[in-house]
Structure formats: C-alpha cells, structure tokens
C-alpha positions as CSV (number, residue, x, y, z in Angstrom):
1,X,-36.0,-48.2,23.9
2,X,-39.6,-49.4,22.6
3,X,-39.2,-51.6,19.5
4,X,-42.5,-50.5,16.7
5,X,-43.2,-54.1,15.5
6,X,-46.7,-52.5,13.5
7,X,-47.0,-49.9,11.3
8,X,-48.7,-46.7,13.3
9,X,-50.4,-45.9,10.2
10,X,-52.3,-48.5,9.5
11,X,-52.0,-50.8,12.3
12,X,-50.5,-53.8,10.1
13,X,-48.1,-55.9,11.3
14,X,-47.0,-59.0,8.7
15,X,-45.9,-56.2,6.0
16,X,-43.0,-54.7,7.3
17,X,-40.0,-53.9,4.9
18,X,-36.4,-52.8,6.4
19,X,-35.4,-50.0,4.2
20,X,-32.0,-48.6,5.9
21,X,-29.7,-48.7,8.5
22,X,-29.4,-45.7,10.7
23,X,-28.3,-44.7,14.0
24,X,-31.5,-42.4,16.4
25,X,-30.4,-40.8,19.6
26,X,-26.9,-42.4,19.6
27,X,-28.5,-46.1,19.4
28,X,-28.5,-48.7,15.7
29,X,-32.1,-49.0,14.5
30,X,-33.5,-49.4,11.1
31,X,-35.6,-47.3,9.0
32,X,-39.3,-49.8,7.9
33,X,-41.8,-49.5,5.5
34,X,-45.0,-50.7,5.8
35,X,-45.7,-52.6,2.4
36,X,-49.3,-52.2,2.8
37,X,-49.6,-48.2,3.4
38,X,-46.0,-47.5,2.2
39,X,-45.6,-45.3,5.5
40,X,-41.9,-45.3,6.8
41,X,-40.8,-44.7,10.5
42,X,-37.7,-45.8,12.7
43,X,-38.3,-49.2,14.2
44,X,-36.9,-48.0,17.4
45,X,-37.7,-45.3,19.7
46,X,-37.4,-43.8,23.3
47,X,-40.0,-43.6,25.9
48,X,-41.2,-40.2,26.9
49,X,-38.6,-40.3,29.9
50,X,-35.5,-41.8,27.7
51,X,-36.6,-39.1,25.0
52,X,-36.6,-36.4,27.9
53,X,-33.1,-37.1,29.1
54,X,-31.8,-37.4,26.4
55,X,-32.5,-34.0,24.7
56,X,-32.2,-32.4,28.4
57,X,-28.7,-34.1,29.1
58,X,-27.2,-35.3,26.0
59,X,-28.1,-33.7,22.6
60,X,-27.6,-30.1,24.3
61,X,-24.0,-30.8,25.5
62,X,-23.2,-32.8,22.3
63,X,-24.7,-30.3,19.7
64,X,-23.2,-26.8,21.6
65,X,-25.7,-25.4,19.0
66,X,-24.9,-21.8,17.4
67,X,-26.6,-21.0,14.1
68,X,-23.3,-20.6,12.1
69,X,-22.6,-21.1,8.0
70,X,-21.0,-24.2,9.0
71,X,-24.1,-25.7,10.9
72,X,-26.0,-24.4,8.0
73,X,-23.7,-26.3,5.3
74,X,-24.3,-29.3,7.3
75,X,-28.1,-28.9,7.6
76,X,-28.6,-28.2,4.3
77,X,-26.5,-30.9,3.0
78,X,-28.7,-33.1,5.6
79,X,-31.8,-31.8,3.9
80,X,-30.7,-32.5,0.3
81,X,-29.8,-36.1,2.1
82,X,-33.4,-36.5,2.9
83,X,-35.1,-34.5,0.0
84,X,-33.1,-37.8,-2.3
85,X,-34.5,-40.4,0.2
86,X,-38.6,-38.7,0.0
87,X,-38.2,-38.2,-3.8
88,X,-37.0,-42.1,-3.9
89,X,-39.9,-43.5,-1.3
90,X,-42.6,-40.9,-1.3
91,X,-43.2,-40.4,-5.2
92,X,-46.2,-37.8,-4.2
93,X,-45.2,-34.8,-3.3
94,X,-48.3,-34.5,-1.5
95,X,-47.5,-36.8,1.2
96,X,-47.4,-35.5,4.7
97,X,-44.3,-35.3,6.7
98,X,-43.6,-34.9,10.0
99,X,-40.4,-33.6,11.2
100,X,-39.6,-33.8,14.9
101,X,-36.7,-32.1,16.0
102,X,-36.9,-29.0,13.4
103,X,-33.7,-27.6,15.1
104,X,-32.7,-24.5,12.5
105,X,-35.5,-25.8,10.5
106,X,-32.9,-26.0,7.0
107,X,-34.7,-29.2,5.8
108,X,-38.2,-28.8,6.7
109,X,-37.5,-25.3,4.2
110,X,-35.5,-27.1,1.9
111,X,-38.5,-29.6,1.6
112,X,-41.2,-26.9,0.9
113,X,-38.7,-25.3,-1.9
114,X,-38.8,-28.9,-3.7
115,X,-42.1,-29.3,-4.0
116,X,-43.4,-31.1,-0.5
117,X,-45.7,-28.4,1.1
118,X,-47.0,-30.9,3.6
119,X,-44.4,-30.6,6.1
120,X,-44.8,-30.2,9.4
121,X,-42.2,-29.4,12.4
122,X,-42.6,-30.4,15.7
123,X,-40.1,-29.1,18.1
124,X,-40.6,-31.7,21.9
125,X,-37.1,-29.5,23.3
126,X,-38.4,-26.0,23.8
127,X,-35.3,-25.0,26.2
C-alpha cells in the first residue's frame, strides 16, 4: 500500500484536508482534499503488483459479476452516492473526473446525465 502524502495535482504537501472515511480494495483509507487546488484523491493506494493481484485474484471471485437489475440498482444507487458527494465538493460541473474501474459504467453515465461531461473511464482489468 503506498500512502499519497502530496497532492498529485499540484504537488503541495502542507494543505491536505481529510474529507471521509472509506474502505479501497478491502483496506481503511481516507478520502483528502488538497486545500490549495481543491483536488480529492484516496490517501492510499496499491502498487502496480498489489493492484494486479488484486483485481486478478480477489475482486473477480468476490464480485461473480453478471450485468443483472440488481447489480444495476446497486450501481445506480452508488452513482447517485457519488453524483451527492461531486455536487457537494466539485461545485463546477466542468471539473474533470476520472473514473477507474468503470465496471457497467452506471455512474460514469449517471454523471454525464447530471450535468458533468468531463468524465472519463479507465478500465486497468480488461479480462
């Protein structure tokens, strides 16, 4: 797990706000914002090979994925999640985000409807 101690945007490292709680890849981190830029990012992260095994040997076998209405109820309730928490931090629509991990890609759509046509998806598992 590599620990982000300065904001990738704009290299900063005194301004660093902890916004949320949250749990990435089955581990507790914290959601930051950089006071300076206001750009937000998980604190923690894997390296390339933790990242790797993980979506190789974990997420498949957890996940069982199958494009259902259920999984679709949960992803969209997921995007409205995250639509609440951009609309709260990121005030412009016109701020870029990057999704990684897409999956269905429910929230990166859900996003565009609202208003935030800067989305991009990048999808590292392409098993």
């Amino acid at each position: 797990m590599i620990e982000i101690n300065k904001c990738p945007s704009c290299g900063i490292s005194d301004s660093l706000i902890s916004v949320m709680p949250h749990k990435i890849f089955l581990k507790e981190s914290f959601i930051v914002k950089c006071s300076a830029c206001e750009f937000l990012w998980s604190k923690n992260q894997l390296d390339d090979k933790e990242l790797t095994y993980y979506y190789k040997k974990q997420y498949r076998n957890i996940k069982k994925e199958e494009f259902t209405f259920g999984r679709f109820k949960n992803d969209l309730q997921r995007a409205i999640s995250q639509y609440l928490f951009y609309k709260k931090y990121l005030p412009c629509k016109m701020e870029k985000i990057i999704e990684i991990g897409a999956g269905w890609g429910v929230s990166a759509k859900y996003l565009y409807k609202q208003g935030f046509n800067r989305t991009t998806i990048v999808e590292p598992d392409d098993m």
